[in-house]
C-alpha positions as CSV (number, residue, x, y, z in Angstrom):
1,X,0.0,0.0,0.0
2,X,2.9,2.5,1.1
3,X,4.5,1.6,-3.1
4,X,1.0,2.7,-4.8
5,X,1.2,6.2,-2.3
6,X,4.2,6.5,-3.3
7,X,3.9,6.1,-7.0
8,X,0.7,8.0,-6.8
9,X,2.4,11.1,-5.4
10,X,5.4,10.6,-7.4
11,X,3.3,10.7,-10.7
12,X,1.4,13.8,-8.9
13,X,4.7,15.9,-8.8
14,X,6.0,14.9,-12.3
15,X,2.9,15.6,-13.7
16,X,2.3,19.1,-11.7
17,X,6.2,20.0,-12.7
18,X,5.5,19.1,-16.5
19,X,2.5,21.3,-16.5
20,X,4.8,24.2,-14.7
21,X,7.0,24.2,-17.7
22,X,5.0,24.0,-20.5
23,X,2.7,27.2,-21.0
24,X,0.6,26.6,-24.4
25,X,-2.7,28.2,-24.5
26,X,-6.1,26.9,-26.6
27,X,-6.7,28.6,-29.8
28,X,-10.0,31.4,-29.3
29,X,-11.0,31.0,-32.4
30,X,-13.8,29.4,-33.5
31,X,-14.1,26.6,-36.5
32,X,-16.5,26.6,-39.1
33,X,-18.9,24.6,-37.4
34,X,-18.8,27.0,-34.9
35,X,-16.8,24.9,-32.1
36,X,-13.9,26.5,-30.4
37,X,-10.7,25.2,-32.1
38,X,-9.3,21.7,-30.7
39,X,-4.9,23.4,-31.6
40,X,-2.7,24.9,-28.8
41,X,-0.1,27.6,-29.4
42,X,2.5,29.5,-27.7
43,X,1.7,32.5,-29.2
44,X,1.0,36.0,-27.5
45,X,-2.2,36.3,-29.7
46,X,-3.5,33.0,-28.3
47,X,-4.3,32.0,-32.1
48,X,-3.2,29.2,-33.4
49,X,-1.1,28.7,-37.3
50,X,-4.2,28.0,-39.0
51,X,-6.2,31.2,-37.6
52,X,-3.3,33.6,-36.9
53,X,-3.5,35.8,-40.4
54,X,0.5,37.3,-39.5
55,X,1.3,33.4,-39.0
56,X,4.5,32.3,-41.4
57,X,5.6,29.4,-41.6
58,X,8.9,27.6,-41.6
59,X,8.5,26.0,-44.8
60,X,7.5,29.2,-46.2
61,X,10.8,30.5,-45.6
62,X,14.0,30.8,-48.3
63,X,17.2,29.0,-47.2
64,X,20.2,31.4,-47.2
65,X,23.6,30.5,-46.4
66,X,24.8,31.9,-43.0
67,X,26.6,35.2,-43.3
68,X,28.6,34.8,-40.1
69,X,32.6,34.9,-40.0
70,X,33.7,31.4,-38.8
71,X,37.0,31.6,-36.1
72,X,39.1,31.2,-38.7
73,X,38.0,34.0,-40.6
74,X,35.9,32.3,-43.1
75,X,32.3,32.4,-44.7
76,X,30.1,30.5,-42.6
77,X,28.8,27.9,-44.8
78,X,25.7,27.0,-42.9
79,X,22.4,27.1,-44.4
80,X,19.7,29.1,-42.5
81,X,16.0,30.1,-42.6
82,X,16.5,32.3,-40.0
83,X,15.2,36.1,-40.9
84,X,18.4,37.4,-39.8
85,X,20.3,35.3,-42.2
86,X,22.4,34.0,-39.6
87,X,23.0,30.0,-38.8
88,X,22.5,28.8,-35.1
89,X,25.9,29.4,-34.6
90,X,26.2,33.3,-35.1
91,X,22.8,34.1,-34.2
92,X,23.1,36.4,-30.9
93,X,20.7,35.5,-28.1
């Protein structure tokens, strides 16, 4: 009996910690059928990609290559979709 407590609570905390960390929202909007859309985002506007009109994306992006200076003085030749044509590496925080 003192195992399934244990396990109980145990799953209580990870669950309660998981929720924590994720913050994603339902979409507002409404379907055509006039039910409240099933998608979550992370957006500010609380609409998800198919509803948001400013939504873009990621396959709607161009590939660039990276126009970040390696250490050795270099091109970069890493391919980006990044708006600020910069690779992973050179991107600033």
């Amino acid at each position: 009996m003192k195992k399934i407590k244990l396990s109980v609570a145990a799953l209580l905390i990870a669950s309660a910690s998981f929720a924590q960390t994720t913050e994603t929202n339902q979409c507002t909007a409404t379907t055509k059928q006039n039910l409240q859309c099933k998608n979550t985002t992370k957006n500010i506007s609380s609409l998800c990609g198919v509803h948001d009109p400013n939504h873009v994306s990621k396959k709607d992006l161009v590939t660039v290559i990276c126009s970040g200076i390696t250490k050795a003085g270099n091109n970069c030749k890493a391919k980006t979709k990044n708006t600020s044509g910069l690779c992973h590496n050179h991107k600033e925080n």
